[in-house]
N, C-alpha and C positions, 0 to 999 in steps of 0.2 A: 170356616172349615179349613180354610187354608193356614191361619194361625192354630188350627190345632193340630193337624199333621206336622206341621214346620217344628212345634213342641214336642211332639210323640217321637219322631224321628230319630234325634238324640235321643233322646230316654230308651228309645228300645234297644239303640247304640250300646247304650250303657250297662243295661242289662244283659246284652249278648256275652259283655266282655267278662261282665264280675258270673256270669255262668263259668265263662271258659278258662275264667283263675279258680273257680273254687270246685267245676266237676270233671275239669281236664287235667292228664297225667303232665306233671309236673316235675323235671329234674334237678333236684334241689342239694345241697351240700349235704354229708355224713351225720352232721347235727341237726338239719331241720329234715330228716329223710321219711319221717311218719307222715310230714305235710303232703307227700306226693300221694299218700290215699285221698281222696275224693270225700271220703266220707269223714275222718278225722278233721280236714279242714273245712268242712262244712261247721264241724261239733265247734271247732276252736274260736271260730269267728263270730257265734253265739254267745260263747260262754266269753268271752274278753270282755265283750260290749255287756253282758251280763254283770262281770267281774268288778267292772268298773260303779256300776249302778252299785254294786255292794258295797263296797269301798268308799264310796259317796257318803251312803247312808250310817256305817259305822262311824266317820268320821261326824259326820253331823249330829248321830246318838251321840255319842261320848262327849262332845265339846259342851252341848246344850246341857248335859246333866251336871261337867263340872263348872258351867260357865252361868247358867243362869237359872237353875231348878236346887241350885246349892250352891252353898258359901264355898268354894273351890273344894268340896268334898271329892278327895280322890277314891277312899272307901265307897261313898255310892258307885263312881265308875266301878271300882270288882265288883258292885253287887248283879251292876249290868252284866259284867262279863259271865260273871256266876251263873244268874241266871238263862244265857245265851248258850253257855257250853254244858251244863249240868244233865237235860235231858239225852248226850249223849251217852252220860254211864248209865240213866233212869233206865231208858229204855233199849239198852243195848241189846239185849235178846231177841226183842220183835223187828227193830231197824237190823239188824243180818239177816234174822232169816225173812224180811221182805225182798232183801237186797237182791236175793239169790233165787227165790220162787216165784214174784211177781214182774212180771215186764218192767225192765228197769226203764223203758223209753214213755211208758202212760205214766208209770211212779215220778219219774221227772216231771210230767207236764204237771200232776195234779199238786206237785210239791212247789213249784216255779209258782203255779198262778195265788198260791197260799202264800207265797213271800210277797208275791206283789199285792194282794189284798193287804196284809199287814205294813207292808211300806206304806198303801195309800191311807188308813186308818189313822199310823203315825204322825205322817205330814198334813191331814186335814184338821186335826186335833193342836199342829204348831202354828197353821195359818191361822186358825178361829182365836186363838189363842188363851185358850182353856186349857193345855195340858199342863200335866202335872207329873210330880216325879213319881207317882206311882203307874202311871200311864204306860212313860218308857217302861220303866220296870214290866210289868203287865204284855205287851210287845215284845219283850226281850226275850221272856218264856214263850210265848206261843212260836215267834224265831225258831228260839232254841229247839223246840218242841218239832219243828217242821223241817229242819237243818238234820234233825236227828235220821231223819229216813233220807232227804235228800243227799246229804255228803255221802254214805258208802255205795248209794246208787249210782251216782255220778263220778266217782272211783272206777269202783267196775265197769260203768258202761264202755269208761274210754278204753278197755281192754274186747270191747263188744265190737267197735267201731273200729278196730285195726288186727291186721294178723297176731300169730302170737310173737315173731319174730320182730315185730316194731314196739310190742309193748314199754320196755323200756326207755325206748325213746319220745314214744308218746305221754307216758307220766310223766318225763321230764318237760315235755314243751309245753302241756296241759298245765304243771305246776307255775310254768315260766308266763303263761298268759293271765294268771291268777294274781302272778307277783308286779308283770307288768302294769295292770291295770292299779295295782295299787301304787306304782309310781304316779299314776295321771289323777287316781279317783280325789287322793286325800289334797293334792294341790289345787285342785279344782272344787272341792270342796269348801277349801280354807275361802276361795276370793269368794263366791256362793253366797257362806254364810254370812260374810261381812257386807254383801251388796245386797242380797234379798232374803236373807234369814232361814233358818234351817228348816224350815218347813217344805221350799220348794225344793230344796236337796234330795226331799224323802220322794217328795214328786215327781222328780226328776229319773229317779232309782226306779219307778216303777213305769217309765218309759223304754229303761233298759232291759227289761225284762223280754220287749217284745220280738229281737233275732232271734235269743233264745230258743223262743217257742215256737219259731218257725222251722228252725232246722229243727228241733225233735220231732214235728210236724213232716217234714220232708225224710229223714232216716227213717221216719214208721212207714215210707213208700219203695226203701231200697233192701236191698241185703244185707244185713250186718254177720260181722264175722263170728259174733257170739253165737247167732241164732239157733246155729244147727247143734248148739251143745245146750239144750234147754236142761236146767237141774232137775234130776229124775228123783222121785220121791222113796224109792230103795234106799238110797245111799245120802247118808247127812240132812236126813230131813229135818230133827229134830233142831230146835231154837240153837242149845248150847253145843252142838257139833263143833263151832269154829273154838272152842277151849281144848275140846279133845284133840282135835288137828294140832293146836299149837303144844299142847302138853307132848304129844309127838316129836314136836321139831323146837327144843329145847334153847337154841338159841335164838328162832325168832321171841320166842317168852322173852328172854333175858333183852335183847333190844328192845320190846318195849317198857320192861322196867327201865332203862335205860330213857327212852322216849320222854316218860311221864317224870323221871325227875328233872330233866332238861327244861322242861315247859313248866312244869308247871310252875313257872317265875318265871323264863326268860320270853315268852309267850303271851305275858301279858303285858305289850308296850303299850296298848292304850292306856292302861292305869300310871306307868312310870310316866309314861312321854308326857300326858296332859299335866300332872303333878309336877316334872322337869318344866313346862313351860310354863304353868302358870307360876309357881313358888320360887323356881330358881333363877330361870331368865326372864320373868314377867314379861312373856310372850303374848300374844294374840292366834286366833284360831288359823290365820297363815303360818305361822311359824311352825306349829303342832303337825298341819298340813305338810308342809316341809321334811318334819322330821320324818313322817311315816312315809314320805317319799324316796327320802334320801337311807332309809334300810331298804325299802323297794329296788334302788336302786344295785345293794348289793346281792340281794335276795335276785334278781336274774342274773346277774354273773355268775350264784354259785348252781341257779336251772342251767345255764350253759355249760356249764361243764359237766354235769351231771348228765347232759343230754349227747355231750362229744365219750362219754365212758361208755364202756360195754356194763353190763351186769355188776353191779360191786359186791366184791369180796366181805363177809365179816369180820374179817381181822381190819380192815380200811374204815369200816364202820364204826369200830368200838373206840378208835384214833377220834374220831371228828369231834365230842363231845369236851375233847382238852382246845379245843379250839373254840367252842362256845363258853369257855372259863376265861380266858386269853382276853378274849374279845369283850366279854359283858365287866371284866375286873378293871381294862381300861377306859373303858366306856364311863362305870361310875365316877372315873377320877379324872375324867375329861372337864378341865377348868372355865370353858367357855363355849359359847354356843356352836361356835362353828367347829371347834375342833371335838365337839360331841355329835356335831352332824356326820362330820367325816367315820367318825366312830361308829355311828351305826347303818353306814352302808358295810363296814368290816362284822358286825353283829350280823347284820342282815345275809351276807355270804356265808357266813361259819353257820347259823341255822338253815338257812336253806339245801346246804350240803348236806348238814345230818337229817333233813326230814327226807328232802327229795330220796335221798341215796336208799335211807333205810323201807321206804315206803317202795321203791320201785324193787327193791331185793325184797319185799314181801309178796311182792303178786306177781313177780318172777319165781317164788321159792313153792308160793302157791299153786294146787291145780284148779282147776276152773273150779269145780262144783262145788268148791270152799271158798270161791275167792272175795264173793261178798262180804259173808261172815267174817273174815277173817280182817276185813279192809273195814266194817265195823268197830272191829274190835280195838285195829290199830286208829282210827279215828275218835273212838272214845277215851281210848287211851293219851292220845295228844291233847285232844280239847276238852276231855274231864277232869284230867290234871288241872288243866289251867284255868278249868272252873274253879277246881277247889282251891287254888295258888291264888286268884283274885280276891280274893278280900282281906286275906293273908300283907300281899303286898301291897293294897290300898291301906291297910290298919300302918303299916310300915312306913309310908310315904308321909302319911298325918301324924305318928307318933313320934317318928325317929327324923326321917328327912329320903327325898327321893332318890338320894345319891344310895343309901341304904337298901333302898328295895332293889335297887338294878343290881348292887354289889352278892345280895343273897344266892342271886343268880350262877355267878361265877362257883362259887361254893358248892351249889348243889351239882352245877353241870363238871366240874370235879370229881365228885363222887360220884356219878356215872360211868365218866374215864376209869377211875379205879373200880368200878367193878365188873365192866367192860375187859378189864385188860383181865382179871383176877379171873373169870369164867372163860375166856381165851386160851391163857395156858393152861389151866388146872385140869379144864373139860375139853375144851372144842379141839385142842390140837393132839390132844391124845386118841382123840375119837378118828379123829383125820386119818393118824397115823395107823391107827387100826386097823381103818377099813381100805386103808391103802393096801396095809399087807395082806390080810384076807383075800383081797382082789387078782 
C-alpha cells in the first residue's frame, strides 16, 4: 500500500499541473493569445497529438504504395490522393450543411472513432501481410469519405471554442499545430518504417486518436462560445445556401478560384516528393520523411506570421500566389537533394501564407450561420482540386520526369496571381471606392 501511494503521489502531482496549464488563465504573447482560452488549448493539445497520428499514417500510405504494392508507381500515389480528396467535392452539399445544423462536437467524435477504425483495418491488413493495392485504395475512399464531414466540422468548431475576436488567431495556431505535427509525424514515420514496417505506423495513428477524443469528451461538459448561436432553420437552411452567400461576396468566389488553381498541383507533394525521392535522388523512406518535414518546417513560419497579423486584406491575398510560382519554379530546378530540401521549407511558407491567410479572411468575412458551409466549400475547394490535380501530376512524374510535375505548379500558381490581380483593379477596387463615397 505504501508502494502505491508513494506511486500515486507524483502522478496526481502531475495531473494537478497539466490541469492548471491547460484550464488556467494563461498570459501569453500577441501571437499565441487564443492559447490563453481554456478551452481552445484543451482542442489544440488534442488535435497536435492527433495531427501527428495523421501525418504518420499518410506518410506510411504513400511510401508502401510507391515502394512495395508497385514498381515506384507515382501515378498509383495520385490515385491514393484522388481518392482521399475526391468525396470533398462528391459530397459537398450534405458535409456543409451537417457542419452547420448538427453538433459539431458528437460530429467530431463519431467522425474521429471512423478514422481510427480505418487506420486500424489498414495496419492489421500490413501486419498479416495480405494487403494489396487495392486495399489502400479501398481505405483511401472511405478516409476520404469520412474526412469529407470531419474537415469543415473541425474548421468551424475552432471558431465554437473561442470568442469572435480570437478567431483569427486561433485558425492560425490550429493550422500551425497541424503543420507542426507534420514536421515530427513524417520523420518519425521514415525511421518507423524502416525498423518495423508500416503496418504498426498505421497502429500507431490509431493510438493517437485517443487525446483527441477526450477533449471533445470534456468541451461536451463546458460552455463553448458557438453555443448560444445554435443555426436556426428560418435562415440558410437549405444544402446550397453557402453558394448564394458567396455568389454575394464576390471576391471570396474569386479567391477560391484562386485557391483551386494553386493546389491543385502544388498540393500534392506526396505524389512529387516520393517520385523526387525514389527516381531522382534514389532516396529511401527517411529521406521522403525528411522532405515532408523540411516544407513543415516552413509551413509554421508562414502559421506564425499569419497568427502575428490582424485580419488580412484582399488586395495582400491575391500577392501571395506569385510567391507560390517563385517558390515551386525554384524548387523544380533545385540540382541536389539538399538544396531541394531547403527549397521546400521556402514552398512550405509561400503556401501556408496563402492558405492560412485566405482561410482565416473567410470565416472572418463569414457570419456564423454560414460559416460551416462556407468553410466546406473552401475545403472542397482546396482538396478537390487536388484530388483532381493528383493523377494529373502522377501521369507527369512517370511520363515526363518529376522535376516537370513540381515545375506545372509554378505556372498554374501564376495564373492565379494574374487573375487575382486582374479582379482587384477591374472590380474590387472600384467597389471600394464606391462605397467609400456613398458612405
Amino acid at each position: 500500500m505504501l508502494f502505491v501511494a508513494a506511486f500515486l503521489e507524483p502522478v496526481s502531482m502531475i495531473i494537478r499541473s497539466l490541469k492548471q496549464v491547460i484550464f488556467n488563465h494563461m498570459q501569453l504573447p500577441t501571437t499565441f493569445r487564443a492559447l490563453s482560452n481554456p478551452n481552445f488549448r484543451l482542442w489544440v493539445i488534442g488535435a497536435f497529438i492527433s495531427n501527428i497520428g495523421s501525418w504518420l499514417q499518410r506518410t506510411a500510405q504513400d511510401w508502401i504504395v510507391i515502394s512495395q504494392l508497385t514498381d515506384h508507381n507515382a501515378a498509383a500515389v495520385g490515385i491514393v490522393v484522388f481518392l482521399q480528396f475526391i468525396p470533398q467535392i462528391l459530397l459537398l452539399p450534405i458535409t456543409g450543411w451537417a457542419a452547420d445544423r448538427i453538433d459539431r462536437r458528437k460530429l467530431l467524435l463519431v467522425t474521429q472513432l471512423s478514422m481510427a477504425f480505418l487506420a486500424l483495418l489498414l495496419g492489421v491488413l500490413a501486419i498479416s501481410g495480405v494487403i494489396e493495392l487495392w486495399h489502400v485504395y479501398a481505405c483511401a475512399l472511405g478516409l476520404g469519405i469520412v474526412a469529407a464531414f470531419d474537415a469543415p466540422a473541425r474548421h468551424a468548431f475552432v471558431s465554437d471554442v473561442v470568442m469572435e475576436k480570437e478567431v483569427s488567431n486561433a485558425v492560425s495556431l490550429n493550422s500551425m499545430s497541424f503543420h507542426s505535427a507534420r514536421l515530427i509525424g513524417p520523420a518519425i514515420a521514415g525511421l518507423l518504417i524502416a525498423g518495423v514496417g508500416a503496418g504498426w505506423v498505421f497502429i500507431l495513428n490509431v493510438v493517437t486518436f485517443i487525446p483527441l477524443l477526450i477533449a471533445l469528451y470534456l468541451l461536451g461538459k463546458r460552455t463553448l462560445a458557438g453555443q448560444q448561436e445554435k443555426t436556426e432553420k428560418a435562415e440558410g437552411a437549405g444544402f446550397l445556401a453557402g453558394f448564394g452567400y458567396l455568389n454575394q461576396h464576390r471576391e471570396m468566389a474569386v479567391l477560391l478560384v484562386m485557391i483551386a488553381m494553386v493546389t491543385a498541383f502544388v498540393m500534392n507533394f506526396p505524389v512529387y516528393l516520393s517520385a523526387m525521392t525514389v527516381h531522382v535522388f534514389h532516396g529511401d523512406a527517411g529521406q521522403y520523411g525528411l522532405l515532408i518535414s523540411m516544407m513543415a518546417i516552413g509551413s509554421i513560419a508562414g502559421a506564425l506570421m499569419t497568427a502575428s497579423r490582424k485580419q488580412p486584406t484582399f488586395g495582400f491575398l491575391v500577392c501571395l500566389p506569385a510567391g507560390v510560382a517563385v517558390s515551386s519554379t525554384l524548387l523544380a530546378l533545385a540540382p541536389n537533394f539538399i538544396s531541394f530540401a531547403i527549397m521546400m521549407t521556402v514552398l512550405g511558407f509561400s503556401i501556408q501564407l496563402l492558405t492560412i491567410s485566405s482561410f482565416t479572411f473567410l470565416q472572418l468575412s463569414t457570419v456564423r450561420v454560414y460559416r460551416g458551409r462556407v468553410m466546406a466549400i473552401a475545403l472542397a475547394t482546396m482538396l478537390g482540386s487536388t484530388a483532381l490535380g493528383a493523377p494529373l501530376v502522377g501521369w507527369i512524374a512517370d511520363s515526363m520526369s518529376p522535376r516537370w510535375s513540381i515545375g506545372i505548379s509554378g505556372v498554374s500558381a501564376l495564373m492565379a496571381f494574374a487573375l487575382g490581380i486582374f479582379y482587384y483593379r477591374q472590380y474590387y477596387l472600384p467597389q471600394q471606392r464606391q462605397s467609400h463615397e456613398s458612405a
